[in-house]
HTML snippet that shows the backbone in 3Dmol.js (N, CA, C, O; Angstrom):
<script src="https://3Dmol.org/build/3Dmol-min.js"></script>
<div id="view" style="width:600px;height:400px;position:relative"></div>
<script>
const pdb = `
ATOM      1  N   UNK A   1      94.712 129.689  91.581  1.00  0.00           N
ATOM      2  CA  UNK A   1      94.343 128.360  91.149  1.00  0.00           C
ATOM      3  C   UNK A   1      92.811 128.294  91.048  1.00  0.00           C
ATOM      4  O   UNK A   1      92.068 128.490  92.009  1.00  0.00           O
ATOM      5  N   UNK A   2      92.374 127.982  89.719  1.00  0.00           N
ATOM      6  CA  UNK A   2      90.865 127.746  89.989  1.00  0.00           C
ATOM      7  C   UNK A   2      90.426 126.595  90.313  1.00  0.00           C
ATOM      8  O   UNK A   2      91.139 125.604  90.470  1.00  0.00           O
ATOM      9  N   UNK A   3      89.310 126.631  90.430  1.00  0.00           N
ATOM     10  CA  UNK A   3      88.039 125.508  91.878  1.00  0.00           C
ATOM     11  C   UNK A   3      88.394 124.191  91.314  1.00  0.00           C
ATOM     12  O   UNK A   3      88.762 123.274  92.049  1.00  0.00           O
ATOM     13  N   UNK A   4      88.281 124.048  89.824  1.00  0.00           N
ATOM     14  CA  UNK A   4      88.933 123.127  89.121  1.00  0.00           C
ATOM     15  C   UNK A   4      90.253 121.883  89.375  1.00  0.00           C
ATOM     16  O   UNK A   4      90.382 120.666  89.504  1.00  0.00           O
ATOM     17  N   UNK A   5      90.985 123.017  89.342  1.00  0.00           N
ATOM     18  CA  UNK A   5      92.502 122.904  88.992  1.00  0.00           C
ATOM     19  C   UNK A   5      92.918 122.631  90.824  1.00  0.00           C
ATOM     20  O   UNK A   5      93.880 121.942  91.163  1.00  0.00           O
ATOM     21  N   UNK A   6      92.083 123.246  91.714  1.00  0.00           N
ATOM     22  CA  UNK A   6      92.137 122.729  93.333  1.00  0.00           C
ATOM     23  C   UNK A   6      91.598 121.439  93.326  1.00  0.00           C
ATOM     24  O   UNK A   6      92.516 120.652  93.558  1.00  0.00           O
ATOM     25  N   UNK A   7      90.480 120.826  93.160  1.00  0.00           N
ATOM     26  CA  UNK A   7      90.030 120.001  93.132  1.00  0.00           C
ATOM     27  C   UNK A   7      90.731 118.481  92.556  1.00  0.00           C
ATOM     28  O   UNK A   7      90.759 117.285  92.844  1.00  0.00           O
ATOM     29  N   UNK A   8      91.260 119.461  91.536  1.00  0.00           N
ATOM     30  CA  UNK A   8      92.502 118.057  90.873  1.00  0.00           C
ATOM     31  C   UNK A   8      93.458 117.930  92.104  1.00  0.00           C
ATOM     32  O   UNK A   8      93.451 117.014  92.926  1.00  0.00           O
ATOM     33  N   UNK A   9      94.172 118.873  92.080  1.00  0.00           N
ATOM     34  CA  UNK A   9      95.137 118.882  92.962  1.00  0.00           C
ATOM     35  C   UNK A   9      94.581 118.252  94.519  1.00  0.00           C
ATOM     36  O   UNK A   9      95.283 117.257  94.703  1.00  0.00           O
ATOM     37  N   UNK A  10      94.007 118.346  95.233  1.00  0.00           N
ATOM     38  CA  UNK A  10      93.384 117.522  96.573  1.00  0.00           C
ATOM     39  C   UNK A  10      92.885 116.315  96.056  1.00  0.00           C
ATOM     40  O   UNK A  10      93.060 115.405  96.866  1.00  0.00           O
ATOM     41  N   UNK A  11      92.244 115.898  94.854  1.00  0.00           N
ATOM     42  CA  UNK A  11      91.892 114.529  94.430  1.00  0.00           C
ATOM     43  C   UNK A  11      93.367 113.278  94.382  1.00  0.00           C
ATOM     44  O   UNK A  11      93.336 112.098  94.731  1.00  0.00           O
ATOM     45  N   UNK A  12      94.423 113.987  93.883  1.00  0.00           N
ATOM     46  CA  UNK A  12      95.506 113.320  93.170  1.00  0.00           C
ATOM     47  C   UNK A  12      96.281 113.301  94.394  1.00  0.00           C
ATOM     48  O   UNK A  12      96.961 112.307  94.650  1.00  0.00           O
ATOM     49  N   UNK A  13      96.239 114.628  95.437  1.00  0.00           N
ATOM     50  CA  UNK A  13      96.813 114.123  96.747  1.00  0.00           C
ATOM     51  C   UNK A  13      96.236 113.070  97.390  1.00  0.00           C
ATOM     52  O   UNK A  13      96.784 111.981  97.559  1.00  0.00           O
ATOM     53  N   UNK A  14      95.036 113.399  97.788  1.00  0.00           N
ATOM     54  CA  UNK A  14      94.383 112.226  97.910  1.00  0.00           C
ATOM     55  C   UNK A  14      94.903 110.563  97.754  1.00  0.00           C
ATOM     56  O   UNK A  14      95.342 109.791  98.607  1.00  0.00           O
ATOM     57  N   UNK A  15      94.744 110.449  96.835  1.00  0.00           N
ATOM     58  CA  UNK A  15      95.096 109.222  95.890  1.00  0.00           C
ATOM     59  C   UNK A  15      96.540 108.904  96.195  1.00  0.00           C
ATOM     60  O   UNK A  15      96.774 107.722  95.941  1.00  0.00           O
ATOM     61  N   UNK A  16      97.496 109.506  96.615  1.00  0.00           N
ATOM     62  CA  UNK A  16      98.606 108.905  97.005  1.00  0.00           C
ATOM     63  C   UNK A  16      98.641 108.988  98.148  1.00  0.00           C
ATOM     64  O   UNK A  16      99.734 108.503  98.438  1.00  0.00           O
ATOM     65  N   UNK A  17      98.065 109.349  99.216  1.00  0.00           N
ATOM     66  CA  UNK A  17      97.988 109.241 100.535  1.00  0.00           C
ATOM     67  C   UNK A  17      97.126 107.995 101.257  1.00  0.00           C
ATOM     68  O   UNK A  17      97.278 107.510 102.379  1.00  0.00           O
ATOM     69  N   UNK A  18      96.005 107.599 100.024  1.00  0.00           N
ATOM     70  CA  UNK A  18      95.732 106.198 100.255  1.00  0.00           C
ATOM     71  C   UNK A  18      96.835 105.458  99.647  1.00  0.00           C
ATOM     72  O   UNK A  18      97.315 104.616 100.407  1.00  0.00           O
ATOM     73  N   UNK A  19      97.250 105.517  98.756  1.00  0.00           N
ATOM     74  CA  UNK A  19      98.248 104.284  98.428  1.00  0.00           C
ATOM     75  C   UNK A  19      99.643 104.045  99.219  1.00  0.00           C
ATOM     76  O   UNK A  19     100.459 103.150  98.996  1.00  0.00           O
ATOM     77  N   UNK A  20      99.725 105.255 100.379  1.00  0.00           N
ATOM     78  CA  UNK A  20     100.766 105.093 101.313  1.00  0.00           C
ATOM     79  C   UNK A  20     100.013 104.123 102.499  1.00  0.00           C
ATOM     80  O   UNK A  20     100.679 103.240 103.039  1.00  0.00           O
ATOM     81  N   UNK A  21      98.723 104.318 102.834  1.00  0.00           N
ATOM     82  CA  UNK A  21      98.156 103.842 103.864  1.00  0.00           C
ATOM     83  C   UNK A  21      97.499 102.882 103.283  1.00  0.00           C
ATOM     84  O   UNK A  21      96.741 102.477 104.164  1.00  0.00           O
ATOM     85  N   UNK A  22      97.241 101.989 101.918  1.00  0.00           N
ATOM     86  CA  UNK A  22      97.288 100.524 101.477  1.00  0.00           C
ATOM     87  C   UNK A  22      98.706  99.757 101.717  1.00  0.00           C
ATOM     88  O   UNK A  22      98.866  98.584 102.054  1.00  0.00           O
ATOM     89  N   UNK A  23      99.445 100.506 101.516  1.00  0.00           N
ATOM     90  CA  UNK A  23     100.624  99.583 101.774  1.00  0.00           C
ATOM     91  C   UNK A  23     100.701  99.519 103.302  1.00  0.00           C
ATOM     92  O   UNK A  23     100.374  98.421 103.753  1.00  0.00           O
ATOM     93  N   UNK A  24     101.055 100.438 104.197  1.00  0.00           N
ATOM     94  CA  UNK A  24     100.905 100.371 105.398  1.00  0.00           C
ATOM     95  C   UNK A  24     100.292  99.267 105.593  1.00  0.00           C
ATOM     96  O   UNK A  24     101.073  98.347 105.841  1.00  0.00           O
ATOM     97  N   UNK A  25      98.643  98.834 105.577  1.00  0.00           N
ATOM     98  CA  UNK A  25      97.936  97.825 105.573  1.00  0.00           C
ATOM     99  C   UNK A  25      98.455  96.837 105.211  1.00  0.00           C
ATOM    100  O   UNK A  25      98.258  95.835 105.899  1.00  0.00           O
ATOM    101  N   UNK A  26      99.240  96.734 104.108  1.00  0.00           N
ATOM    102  CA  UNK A  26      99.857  95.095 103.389  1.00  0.00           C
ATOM    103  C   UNK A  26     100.700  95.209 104.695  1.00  0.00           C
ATOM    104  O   UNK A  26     100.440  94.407 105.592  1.00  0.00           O
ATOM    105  N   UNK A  27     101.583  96.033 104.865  1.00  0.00           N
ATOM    106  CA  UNK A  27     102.850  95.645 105.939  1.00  0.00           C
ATOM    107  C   UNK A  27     102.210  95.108 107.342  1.00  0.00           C
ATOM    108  O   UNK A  27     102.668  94.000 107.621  1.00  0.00           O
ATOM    109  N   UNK A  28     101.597  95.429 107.966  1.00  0.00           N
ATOM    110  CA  UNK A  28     100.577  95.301 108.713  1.00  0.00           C
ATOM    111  C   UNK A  28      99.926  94.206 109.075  1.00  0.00           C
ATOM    112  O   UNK A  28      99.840  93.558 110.118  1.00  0.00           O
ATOM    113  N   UNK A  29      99.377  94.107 107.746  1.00  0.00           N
ATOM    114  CA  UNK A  29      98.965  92.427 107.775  1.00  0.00           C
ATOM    115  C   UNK A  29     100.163  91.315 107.535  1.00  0.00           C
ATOM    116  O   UNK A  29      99.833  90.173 107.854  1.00  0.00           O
ATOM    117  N   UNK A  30     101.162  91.433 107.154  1.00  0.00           N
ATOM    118  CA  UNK A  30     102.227  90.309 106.711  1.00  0.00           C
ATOM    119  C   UNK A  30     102.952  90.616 107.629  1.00  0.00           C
ATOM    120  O   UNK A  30     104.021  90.007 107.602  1.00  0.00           O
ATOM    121  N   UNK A  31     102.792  91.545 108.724  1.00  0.00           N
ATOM    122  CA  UNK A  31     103.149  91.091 110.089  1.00  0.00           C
ATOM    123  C   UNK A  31     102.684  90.458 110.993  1.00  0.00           C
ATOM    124  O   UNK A  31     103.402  90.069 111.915  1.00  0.00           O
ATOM    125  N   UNK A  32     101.278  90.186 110.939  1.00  0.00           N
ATOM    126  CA  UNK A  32     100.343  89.462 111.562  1.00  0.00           C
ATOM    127  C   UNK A  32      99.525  91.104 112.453  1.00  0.00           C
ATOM    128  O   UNK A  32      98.866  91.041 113.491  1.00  0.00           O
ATOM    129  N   UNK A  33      99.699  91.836 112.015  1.00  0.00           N
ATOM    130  CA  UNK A  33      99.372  92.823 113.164  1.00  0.00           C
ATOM    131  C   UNK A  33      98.232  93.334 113.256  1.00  0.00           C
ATOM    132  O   UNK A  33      97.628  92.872 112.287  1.00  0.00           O
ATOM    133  N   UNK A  34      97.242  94.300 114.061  1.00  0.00           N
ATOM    134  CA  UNK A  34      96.702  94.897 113.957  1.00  0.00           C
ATOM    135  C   UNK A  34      96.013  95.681 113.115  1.00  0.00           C
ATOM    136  O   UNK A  34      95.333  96.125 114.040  1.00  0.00           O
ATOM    137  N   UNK A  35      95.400  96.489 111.779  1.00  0.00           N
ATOM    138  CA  UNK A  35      95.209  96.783 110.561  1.00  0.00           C
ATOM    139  C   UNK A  35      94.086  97.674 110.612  1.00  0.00           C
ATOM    140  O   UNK A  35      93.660  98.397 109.711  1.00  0.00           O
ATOM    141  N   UNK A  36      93.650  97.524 111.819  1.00  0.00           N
ATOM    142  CA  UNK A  36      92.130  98.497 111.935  1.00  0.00           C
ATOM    143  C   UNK A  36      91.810  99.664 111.992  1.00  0.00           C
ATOM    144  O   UNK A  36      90.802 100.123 111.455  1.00  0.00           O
ATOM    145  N   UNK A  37      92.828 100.460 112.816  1.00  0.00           N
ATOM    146  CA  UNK A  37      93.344 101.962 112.111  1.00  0.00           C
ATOM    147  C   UNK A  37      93.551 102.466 111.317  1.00  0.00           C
ATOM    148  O   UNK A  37      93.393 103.651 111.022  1.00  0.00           O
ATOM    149  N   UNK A  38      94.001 101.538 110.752  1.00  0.00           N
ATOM    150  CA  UNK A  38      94.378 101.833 109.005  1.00  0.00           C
ATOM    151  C   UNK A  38      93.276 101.769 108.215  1.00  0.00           C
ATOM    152  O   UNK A  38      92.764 102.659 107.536  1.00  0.00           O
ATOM    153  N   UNK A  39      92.921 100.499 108.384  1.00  0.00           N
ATOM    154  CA  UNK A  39      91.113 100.290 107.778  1.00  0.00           C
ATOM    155  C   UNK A  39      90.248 101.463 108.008  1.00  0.00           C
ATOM    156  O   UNK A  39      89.728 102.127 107.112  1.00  0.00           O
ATOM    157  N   UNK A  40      90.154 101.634 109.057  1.00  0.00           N
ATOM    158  CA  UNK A  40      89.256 102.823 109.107  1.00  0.00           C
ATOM    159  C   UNK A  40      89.735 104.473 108.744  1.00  0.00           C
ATOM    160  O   UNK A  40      88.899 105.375 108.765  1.00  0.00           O
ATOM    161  N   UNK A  41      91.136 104.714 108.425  1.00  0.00           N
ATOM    162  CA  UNK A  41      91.125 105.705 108.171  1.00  0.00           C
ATOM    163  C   UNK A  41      91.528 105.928 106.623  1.00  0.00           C
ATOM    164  O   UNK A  41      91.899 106.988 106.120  1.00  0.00           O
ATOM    165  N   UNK A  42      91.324 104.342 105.819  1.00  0.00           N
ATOM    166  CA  UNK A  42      91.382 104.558 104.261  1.00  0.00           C
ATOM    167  C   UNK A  42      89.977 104.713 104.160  1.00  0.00           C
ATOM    168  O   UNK A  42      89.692 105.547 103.301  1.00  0.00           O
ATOM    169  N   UNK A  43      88.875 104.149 104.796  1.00  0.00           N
ATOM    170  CA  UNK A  43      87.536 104.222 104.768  1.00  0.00           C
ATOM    171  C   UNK A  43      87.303 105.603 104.600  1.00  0.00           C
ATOM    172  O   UNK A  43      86.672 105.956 103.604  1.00  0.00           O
ATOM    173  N   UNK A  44      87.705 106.441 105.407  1.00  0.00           N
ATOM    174  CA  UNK A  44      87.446 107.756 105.588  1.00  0.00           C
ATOM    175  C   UNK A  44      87.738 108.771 104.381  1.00  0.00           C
ATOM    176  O   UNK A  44      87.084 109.721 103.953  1.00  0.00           O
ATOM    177  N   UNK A  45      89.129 108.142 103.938  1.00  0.00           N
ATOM    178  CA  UNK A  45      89.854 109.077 102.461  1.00  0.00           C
ATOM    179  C   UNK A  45      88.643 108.058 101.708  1.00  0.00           C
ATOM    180  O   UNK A  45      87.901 108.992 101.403  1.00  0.00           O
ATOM    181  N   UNK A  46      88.256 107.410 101.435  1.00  0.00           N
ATOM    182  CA  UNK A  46      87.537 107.044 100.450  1.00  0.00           C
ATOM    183  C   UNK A  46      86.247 107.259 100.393  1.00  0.00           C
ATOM    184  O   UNK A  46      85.780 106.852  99.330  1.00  0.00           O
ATOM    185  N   UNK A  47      85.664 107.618 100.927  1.00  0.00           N
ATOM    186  CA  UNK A  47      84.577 108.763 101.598  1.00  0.00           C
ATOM    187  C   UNK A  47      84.539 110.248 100.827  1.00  0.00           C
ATOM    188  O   UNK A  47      83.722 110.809 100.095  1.00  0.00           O
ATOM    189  N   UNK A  48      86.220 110.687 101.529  1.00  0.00           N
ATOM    190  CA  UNK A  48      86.211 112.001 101.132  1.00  0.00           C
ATOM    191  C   UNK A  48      86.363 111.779  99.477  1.00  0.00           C
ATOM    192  O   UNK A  48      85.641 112.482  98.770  1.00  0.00           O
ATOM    193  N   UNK A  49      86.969 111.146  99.045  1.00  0.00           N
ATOM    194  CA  UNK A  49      87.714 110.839  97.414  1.00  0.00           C
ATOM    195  C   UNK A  49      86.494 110.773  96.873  1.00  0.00           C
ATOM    196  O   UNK A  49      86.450 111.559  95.926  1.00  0.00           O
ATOM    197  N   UNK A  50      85.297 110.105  97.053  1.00  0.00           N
ATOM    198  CA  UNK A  50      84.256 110.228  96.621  1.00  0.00           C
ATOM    199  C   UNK A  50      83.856 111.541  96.506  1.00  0.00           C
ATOM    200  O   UNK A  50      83.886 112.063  95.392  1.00  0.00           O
ATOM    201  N   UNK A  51      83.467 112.195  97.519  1.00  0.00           N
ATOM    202  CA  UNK A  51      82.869 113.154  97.657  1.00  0.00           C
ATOM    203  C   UNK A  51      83.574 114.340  96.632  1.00  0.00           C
ATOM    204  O   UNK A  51      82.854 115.226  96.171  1.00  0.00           O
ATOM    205  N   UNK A  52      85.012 114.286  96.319  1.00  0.00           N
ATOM    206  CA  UNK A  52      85.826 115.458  95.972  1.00  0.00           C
ATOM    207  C   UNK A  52      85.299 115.083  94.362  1.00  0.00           C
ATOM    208  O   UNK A  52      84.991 116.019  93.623  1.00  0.00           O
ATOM    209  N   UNK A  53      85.219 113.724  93.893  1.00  0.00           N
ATOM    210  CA  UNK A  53      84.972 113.829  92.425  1.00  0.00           C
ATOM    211  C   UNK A  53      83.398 113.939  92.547  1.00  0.00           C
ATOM    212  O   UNK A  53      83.103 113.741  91.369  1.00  0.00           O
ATOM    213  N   UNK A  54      82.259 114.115  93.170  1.00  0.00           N
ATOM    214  CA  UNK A  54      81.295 114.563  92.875  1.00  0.00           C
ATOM    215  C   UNK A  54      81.199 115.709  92.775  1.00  0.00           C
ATOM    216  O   UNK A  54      80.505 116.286  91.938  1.00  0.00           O
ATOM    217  N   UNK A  55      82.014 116.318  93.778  1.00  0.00           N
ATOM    218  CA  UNK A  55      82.346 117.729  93.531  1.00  0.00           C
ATOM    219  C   UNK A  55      82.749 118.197  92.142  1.00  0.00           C
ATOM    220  O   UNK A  55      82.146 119.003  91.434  1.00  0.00           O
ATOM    221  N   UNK A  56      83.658 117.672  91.930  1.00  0.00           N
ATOM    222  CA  UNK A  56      84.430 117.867  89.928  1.00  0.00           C
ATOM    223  C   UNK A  56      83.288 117.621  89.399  1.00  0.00           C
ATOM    224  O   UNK A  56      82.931 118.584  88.721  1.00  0.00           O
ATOM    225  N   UNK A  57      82.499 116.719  89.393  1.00  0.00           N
ATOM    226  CA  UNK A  57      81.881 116.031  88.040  1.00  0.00           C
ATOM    227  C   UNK A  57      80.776 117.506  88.256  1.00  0.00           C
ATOM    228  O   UNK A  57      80.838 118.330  87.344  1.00  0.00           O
ATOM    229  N   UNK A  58      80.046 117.731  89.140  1.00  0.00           N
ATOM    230  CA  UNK A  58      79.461 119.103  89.520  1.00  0.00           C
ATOM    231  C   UNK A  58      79.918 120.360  88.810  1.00  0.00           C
ATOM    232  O   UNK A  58      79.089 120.963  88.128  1.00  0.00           O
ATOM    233  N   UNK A  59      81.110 120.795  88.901  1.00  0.00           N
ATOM    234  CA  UNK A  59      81.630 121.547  88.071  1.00  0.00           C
ATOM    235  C   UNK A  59      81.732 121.546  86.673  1.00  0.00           C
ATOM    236  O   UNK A  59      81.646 122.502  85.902  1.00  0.00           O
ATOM    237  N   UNK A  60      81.962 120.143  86.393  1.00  0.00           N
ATOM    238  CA  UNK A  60      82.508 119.546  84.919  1.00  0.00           C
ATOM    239  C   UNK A  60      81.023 119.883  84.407  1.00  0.00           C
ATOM    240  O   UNK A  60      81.099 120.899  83.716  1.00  0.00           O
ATOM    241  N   UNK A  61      79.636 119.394  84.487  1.00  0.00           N
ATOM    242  CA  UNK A  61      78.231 119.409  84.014  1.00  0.00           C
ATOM    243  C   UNK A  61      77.629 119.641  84.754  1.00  0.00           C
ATOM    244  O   UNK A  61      76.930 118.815  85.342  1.00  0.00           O
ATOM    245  N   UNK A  62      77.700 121.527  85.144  1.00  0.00           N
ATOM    246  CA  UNK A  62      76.174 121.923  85.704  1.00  0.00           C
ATOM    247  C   UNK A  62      75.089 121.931  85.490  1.00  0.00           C
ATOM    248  O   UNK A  62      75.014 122.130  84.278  1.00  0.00           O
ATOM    249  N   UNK A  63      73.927 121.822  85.968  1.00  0.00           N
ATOM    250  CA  UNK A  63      72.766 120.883  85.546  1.00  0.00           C
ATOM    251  C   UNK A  63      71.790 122.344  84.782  1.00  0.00           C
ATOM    252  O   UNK A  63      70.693 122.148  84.258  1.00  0.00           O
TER     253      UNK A  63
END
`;
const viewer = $3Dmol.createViewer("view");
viewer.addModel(pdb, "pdb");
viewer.setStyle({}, {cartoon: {color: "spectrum"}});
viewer.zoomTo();
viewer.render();
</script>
């Protein structure tokens, strides 16, 4: 697999592993519950999610 074609692949995982842990959060909250774990560990994928497409765009137009 090239650096590329990895990069997609961990971006797009990515991306559905927050949208399991946004919903988590909706459930969470429309229980009245707690949410801050969650908060902080979509913070974190969204951090990394950043970081993975600077990585791509790096690849995509080396300077």
């Amino acid at each position: 697999m090239t650096k590329l074609a990895n990069l997609n692949f961990r971006i797009a995982r990515l991306r559905y592993l927050m949208k399991r842990v946004q919903s988590d959060i909706r459930l969470l909250t429309n229980a009245g519950l707690d949410c801050a774990r969650a908060a902080m560990r979509l913070r974190r994928m969204q951090a990394d999610l950043l970081g993975l497409i600077a990585e791509r765009e790096a690849l995509a137009c080396p300077a």
